[in-house]
C-alpha positions as CSV (number, residue, x, y, z in Angstrom):
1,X,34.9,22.0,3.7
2,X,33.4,18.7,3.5
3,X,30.2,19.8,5.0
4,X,29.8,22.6,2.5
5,X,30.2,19.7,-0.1
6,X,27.8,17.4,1.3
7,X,25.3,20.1,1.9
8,X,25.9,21.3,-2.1
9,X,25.4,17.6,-2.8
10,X,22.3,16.9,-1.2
11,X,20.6,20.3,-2.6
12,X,22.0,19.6,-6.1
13,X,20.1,15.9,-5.6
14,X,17.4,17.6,-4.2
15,X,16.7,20.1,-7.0
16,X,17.5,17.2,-9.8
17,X,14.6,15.0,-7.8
18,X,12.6,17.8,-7.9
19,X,12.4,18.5,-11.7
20,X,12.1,14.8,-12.5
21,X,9.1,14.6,-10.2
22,X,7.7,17.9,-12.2
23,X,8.4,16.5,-15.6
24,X,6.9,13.2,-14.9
25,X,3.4,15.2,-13.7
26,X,3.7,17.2,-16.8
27,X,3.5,14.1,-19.0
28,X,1.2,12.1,-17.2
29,X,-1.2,15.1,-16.5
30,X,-2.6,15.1,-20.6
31,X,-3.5,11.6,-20.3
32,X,-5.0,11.5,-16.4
33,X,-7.4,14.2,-18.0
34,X,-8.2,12.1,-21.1
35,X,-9.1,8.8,-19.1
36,X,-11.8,10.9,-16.7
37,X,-12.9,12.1,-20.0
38,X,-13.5,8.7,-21.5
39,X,-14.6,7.7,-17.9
40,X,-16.7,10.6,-17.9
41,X,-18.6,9.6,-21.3
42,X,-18.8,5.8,-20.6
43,X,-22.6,5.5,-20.5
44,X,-21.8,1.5,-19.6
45,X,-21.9,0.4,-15.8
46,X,-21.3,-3.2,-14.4
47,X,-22.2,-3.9,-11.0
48,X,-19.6,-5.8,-9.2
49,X,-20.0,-7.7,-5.7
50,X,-17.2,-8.9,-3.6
51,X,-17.2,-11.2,-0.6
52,X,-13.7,-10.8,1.5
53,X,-12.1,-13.8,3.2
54,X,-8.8,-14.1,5.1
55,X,-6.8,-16.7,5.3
56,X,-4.7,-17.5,7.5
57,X,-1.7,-19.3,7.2
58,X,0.6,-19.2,10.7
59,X,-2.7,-19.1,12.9
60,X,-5.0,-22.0,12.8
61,X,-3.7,-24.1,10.6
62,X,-4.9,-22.0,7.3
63,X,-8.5,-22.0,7.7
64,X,-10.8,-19.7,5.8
65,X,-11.5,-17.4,9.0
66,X,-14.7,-15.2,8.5
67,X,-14.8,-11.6,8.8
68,X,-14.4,-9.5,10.8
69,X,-12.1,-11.4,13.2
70,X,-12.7,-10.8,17.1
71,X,-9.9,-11.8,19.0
72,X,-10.1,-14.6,21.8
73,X,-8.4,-15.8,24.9
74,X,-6.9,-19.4,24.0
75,X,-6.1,-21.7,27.2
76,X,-2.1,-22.2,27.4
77,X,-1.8,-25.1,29.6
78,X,0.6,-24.0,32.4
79,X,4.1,-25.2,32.0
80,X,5.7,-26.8,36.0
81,X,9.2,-27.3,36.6
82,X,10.9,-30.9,35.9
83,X,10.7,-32.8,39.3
């Protein structure tokens, strides 16, 4: 009996998600298809160039690293037992 409940729960859930996801598309669906239209019409262009850094915070002590990053091997001095 339980499982029949659960099972009636999750499809009641299911359905309800389902028509709040439809009815949210429905309203934003008018006003997606006026912004290409007024995207569409805009006769003014701007030209935009980027330049992409990374920092890094954890890893070399937050230096402006330039892209693209290759990795490479780092020498890790050998660790001996205590005499």
């Amino acid at each position: 009996m339980l499982t029949l409940a659960i099972a009636t729960f999750f499809a009641v859930a299911g359905a309800g998600s389902l028509a709040i996801i439809a009815g949210a598309l429905r309203a934003a669906a008018p006003k997606v298809a006026l912004l290409r239209r007024n995207l569409a019409e805009c006769s003014d262009t701007l030209t935009v160039s980027a330049r992409l850094f990374e920092t890094v915070t954890s890893f070399d002590d937050g230096k402006i690293v330039r892209l693209p990053v290759r990795a490479r091997l780092v020498h890790q001095p050998v660790l001996r037992d205590a005499a």
